[in-house]
NUNUDREN-928778 format. One line per field, with one value per residue (C-alpha): residue number from 1; residue in one letter; x, y, z. Coordinates in steps of 0.5 Angstrom, whole numbers, plus 500, padded with zeros to 3 digits. Layout:
# NUNUDREN-928778
n = c(NUM	...);
res = c(A	...);
xx = c(X	...);
yy = c(Y	...);
zz = c(Z	...);
//
This chain:
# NUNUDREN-928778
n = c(1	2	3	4	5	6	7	8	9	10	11	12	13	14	15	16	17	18	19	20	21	22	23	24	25	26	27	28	29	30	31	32	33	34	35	36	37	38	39	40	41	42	43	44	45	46	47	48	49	50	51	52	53	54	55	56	57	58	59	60	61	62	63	64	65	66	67	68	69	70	71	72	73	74	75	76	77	78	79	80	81	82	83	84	85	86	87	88	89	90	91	92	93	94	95	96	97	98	99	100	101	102	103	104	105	106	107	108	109	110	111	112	113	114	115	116	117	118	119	120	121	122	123	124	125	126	127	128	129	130	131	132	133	134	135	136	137	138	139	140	141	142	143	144	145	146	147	148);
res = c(X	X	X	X	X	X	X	X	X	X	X	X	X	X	X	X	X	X	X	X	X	X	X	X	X	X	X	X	X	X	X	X	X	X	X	X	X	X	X	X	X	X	X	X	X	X	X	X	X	X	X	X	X	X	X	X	X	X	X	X	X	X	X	X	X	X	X	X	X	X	X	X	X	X	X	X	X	X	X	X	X	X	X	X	X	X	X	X	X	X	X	X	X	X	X	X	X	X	X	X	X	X	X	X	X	X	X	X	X	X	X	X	X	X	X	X	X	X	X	X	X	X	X	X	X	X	X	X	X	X	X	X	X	X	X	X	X	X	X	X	X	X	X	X	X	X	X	X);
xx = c(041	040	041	037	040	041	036	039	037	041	040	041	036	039	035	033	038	043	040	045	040	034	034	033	036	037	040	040	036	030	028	027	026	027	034	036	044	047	054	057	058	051	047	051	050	044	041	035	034	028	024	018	018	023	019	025	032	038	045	051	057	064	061	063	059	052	048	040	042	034	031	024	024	029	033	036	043	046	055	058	064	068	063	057	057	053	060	054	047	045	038	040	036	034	040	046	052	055	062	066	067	073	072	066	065	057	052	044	040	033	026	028	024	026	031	027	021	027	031	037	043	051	054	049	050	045	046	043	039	038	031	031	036	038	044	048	049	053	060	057	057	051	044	038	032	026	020	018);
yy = c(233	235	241	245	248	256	259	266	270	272	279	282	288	295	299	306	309	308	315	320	325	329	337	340	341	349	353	360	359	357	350	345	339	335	331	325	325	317	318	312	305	302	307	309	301	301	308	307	300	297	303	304	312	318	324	329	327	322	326	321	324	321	318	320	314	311	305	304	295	293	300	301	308	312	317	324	325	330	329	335	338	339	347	343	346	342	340	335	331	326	322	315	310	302	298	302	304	311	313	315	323	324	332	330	329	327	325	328	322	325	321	322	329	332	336	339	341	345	348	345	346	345	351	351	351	347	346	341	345	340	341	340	346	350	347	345	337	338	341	348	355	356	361	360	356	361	359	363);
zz = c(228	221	219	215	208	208	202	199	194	188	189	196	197	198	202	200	205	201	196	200	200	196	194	189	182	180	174	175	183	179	182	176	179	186	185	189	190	189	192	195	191	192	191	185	182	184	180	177	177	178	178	173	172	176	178	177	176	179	181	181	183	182	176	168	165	166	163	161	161	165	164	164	160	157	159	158	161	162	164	170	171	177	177	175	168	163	159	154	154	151	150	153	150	153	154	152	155	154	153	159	158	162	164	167	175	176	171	172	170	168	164	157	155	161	160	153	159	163	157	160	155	155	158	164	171	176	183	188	193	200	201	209	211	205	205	199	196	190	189	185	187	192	192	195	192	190	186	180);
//
């Protein structure tokens, strides 16, 4: 009997549910744009990889630096603190890494040009609003999303 040889990928696939989940981000309860939360380590691994574009903005909590190596585009990071303050931003170019900010606790990815569009600046607070039942994805101080 012969056996027939096992052909794997390099690269597993990781399935989209791995996003924790999708809300909307908010500065002083002016929704700014949709946000897909990346809490645990293979969506956080995963990030943007692979996408062409990002309409709205990535949260990945627990992370203090990020890198753009195989990214489509560039991007606009904005680092949080333990409050969801904006403690720095910075425009993230194609194939570069940041350096650690150590006060940081969640990273804000964004299509570069985006934080500009929104006026989102260091010293600001966001929140992440789940879209669903209202109820809070980040660790900042809650009020209910309205439009303007």
């Amino acid at each position: 009997m012969t056996r027939t040889p096992r052909v794997r990928s390099r690269r597993p696939r990781l399935p989209e549910t791995q996003v924790a989940g999708q809300g909307w981000l908010l500065r002083d309860a002016k929704v700014l744009a949709s946000v897909e939360v990346a809490r645990g380590r293979v969506a956080k691994a995963r990030g943007l990889l692979g996408r062409r574009s990002l309409d709205g903005a990535m949260l990945i909590q627990g992370a203090r630096s990020v890198h753009s190596f195989n990214m489509a585009f560039e991007l606009d990071v904005a680092f949080l603190d333990a409050d969801m303050v904006v403690i720095r931003t910075m425009r993230l170019h194609r194939n570069r890494i940041t350096l650690p900010v150590w006060r940081a606790r969640s990273v804000l990815e964004a299509e570069a040009g985006a934080f500009g569009r929104w006026e989102l600046k260091v010293g600001d607070v966001v929140e992440i609003r789940a879209c669903e039942d209202g109820e809070t994805i980040g660790d900042g101080p809650s009020s209910s999303p309205t439009s303007s």
